[in-house]
C-alpha positions in Angstrom: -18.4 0.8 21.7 -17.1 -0.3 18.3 -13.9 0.9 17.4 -14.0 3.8 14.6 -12.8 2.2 11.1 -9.6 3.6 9.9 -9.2 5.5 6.7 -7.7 4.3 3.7 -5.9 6.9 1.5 -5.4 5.9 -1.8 -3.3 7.3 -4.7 -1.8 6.4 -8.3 2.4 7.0 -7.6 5.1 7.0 -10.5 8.7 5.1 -8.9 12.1 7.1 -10.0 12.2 3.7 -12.1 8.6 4.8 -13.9 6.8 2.2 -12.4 3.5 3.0 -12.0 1.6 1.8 -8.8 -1.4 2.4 -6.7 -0.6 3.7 -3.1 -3.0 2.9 -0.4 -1.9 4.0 2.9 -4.0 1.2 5.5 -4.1 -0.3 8.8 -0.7 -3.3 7.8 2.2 -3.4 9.4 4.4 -4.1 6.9 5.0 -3.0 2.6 3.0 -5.7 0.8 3.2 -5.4 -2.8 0.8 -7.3 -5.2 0.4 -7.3 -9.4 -3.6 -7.9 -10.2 -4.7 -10.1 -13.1 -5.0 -6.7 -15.3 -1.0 -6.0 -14.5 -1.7 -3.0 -12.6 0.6 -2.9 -9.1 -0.8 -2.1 -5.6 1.1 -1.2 -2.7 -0.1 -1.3 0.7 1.9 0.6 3.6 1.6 1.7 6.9 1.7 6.0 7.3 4.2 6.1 8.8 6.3 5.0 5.8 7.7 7.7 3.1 6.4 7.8 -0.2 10.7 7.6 -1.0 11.0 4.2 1.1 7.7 3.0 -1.1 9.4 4.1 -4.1 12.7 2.2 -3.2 10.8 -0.6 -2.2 9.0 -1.1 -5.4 12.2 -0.1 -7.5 14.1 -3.0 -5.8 11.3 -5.3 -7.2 11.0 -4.2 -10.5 12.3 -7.2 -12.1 9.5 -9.1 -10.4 7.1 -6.9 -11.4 7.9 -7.2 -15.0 7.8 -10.9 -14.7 4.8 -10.7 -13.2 3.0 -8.7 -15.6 4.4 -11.0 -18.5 2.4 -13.5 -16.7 -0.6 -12.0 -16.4 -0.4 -10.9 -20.0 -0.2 -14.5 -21.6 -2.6 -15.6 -18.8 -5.4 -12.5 -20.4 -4.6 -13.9 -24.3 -4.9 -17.3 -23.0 -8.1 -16.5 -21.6 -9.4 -14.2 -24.0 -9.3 -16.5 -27.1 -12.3 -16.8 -29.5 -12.3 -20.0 -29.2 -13.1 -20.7 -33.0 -11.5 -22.3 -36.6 -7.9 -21.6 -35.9 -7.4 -21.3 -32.4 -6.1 -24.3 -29.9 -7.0 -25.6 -26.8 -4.8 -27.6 -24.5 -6.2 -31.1 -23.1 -3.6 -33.0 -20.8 0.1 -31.7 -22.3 -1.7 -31.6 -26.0 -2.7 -28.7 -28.4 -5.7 -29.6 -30.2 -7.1 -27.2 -32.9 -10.8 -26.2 -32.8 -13.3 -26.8 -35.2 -16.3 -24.5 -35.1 -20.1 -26.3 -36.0 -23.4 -24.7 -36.4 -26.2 -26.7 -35.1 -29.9 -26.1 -35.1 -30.9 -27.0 -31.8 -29.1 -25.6 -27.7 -29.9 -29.7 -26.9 -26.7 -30.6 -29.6 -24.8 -27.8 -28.4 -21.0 -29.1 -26.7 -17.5 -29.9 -26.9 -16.2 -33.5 -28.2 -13.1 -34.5 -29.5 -13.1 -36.0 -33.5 -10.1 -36.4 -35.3 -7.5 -35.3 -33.1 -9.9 -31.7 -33.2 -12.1 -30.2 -30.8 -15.4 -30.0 -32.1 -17.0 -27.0 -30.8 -21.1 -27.1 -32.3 -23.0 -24.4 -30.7 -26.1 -22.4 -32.5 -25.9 -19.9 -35.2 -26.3 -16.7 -32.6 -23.2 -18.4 -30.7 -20.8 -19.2 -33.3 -20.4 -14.8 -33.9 -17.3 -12.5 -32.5 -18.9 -10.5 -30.0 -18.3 -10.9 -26.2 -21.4 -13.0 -25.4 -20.6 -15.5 -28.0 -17.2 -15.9 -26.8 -18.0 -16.4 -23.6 -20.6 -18.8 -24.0 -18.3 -20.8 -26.1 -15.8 -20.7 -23.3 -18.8 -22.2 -20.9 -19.1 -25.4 -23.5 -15.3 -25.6 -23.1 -15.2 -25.6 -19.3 -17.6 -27.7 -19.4 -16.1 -30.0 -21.6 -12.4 -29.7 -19.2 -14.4 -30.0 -16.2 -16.0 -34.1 -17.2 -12.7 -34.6 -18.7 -11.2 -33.9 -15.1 -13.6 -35.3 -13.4 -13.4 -38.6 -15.4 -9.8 -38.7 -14.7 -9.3 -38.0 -11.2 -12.3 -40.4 -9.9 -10.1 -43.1 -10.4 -6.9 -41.6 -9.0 -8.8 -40.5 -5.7 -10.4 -43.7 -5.1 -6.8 -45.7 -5.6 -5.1 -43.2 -3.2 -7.5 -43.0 -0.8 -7.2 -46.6 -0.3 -3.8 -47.0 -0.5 -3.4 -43.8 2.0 -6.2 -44.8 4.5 -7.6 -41.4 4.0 -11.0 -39.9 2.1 -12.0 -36.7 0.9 -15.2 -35.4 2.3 -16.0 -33.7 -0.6 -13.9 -33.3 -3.8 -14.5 -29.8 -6.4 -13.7 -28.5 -9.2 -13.3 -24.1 -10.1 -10.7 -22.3 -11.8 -8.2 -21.0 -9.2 -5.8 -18.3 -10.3 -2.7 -19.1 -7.7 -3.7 -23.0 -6.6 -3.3 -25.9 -8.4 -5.3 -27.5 -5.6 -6.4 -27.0 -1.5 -7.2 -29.1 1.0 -9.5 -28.2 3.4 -8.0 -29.8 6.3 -10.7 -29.1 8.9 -13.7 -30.2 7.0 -11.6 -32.7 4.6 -12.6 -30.8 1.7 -10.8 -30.7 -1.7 -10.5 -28.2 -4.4 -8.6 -29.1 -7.7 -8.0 -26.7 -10.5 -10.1 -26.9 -13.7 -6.7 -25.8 -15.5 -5.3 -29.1 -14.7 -6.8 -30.7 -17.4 -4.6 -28.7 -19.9 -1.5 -30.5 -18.4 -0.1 -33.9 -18.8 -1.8 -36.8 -16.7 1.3 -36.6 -13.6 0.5 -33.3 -13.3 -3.0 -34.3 -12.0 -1.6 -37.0 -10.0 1.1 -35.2 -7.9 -2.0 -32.8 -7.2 -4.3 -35.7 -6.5 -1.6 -37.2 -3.6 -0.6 -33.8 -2.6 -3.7 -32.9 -1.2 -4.8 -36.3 0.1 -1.3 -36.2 1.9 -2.7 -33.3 3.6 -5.1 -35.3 5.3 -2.2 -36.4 7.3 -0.1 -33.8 7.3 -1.0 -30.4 7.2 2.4 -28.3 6.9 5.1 -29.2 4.3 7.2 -30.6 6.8 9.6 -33.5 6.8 7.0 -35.8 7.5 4.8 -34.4 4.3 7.5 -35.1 2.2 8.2 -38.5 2.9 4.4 -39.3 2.2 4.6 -37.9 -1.1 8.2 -40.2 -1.7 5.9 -43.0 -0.3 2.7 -42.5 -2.4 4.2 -40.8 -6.1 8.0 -41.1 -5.9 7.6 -39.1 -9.3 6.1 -35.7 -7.3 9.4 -33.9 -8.1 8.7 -34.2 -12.0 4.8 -33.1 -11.4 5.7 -30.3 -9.3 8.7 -29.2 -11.8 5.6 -29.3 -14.9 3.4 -27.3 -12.4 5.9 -24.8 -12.4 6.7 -24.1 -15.5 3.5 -24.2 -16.8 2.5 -21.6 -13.5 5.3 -19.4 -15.7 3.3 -19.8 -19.3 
């Protein structure tokens, strides 16, 4: 006989600190506290914890939480750019401003790069302020980061793979929110971040031998380290970019 689900209770709470947060009183063994993407907080406990011991435990983490939804602020004006005459978009460590061209046909439709500008030609019906415009010239954008990605890291995966002794089985591209890149290490599978071609070039690389060092190693262990000193001596400076640009 399956066992009967549990119930979930769930319920907006106020902190003595005035930090709003959703309860939801589930099946975990332990307080987990997480900020989403829109900056709201959620709180998972067990029942048999006190609404006061939630309340201290988010109040002790309220400096995180502001951080936090700092973060995911810039990260919603970052992503919610018109993406037309006067705003900017970042290709590997450089601000380029955008240009905005009408064009007659969907077949001349794209992204290039002309004069230190990104040209950005799309139809008449596209080049407009209202949500479907925008996002389909975000589309030509990703598009346009995704072959410049792609261009660049071909090269780096092929000259590590050889000079680790290692292959990919399959290497992806998507927009991850928390991952600059994952490794797969059952299937040998790779997933790199499309973001990654907003960030200077050794950003990309440290990613590139990261991952392909988890080929060999799959825990950051002694041993995972001392790859990375092997293959990119300079991972420290990658990973210190990576980070501060995880904070913008």
């Amino acid at each position: 006989m399956p066992r009967e689900a549990r119930k979930t209770h769930v319920s907006d709470t106020v902190s003595p600190k005035g930090i709003v947060y959703q309860l939801i009183r589930a099946n975990v063994k332990n307080l987990n506290l997480r900020v989403r993407p829109d900056g709201t907080v959620r709180v998972s406990a067990p029942g048999r914890v006190s609404v006061a011991e939630v309340n201290r435990f988010v109040d002790s983490r309220a400096a995180w939480i502001a951080s936090r939804q700092e973060l995911m602020r810039r990260r919603s004006e970052r992503a919610s750019t018109d993406l037309t005459e006067g705003d900017t978009v970042r290709l590997w460590g450089r601000r380029l401003p955008v240009r905005l061209e009408v064009v007659a046909q969907a077949r001349l439709e794209g992204a290039a790069i002309e004069d230190e500008a990104l040209v950005l030609r799309v139809r008449k019906r596209w080049a407009d302020a209202d949500d479907a415009a925008r996002e389909h010239r975000a589309k030509l954008v990703d598009a346009f980061l995704r072959l410049q990605l792609q261009e660049a890291m071909t090269p780096l995966f092929n000259r590590y793979e050889q000079q680790m002794g290692v292959h990919a089985s399959a290497v992806r591209i998507r927009r991850m929110r928390t991952r600059w890149g994952s490794c797969a290490t059952k299937s040998g599978a790779i997933t790199m971040n499309l973001q990654l071609a907003e960030l200077p070039p050794a950003c990309l690389e440290g990613v590139v031998v990261h991952e392909l060092c988890h080929l060999v190693e799959a825990n950051h262990g002694p041993r995972f380290y001392a790859l990375m000193e092997q293959h990119y001596p300079a991972w420290r400076e990658a990973r210190a970019m990576l980070k501060a640009a995880a904070r913008e």
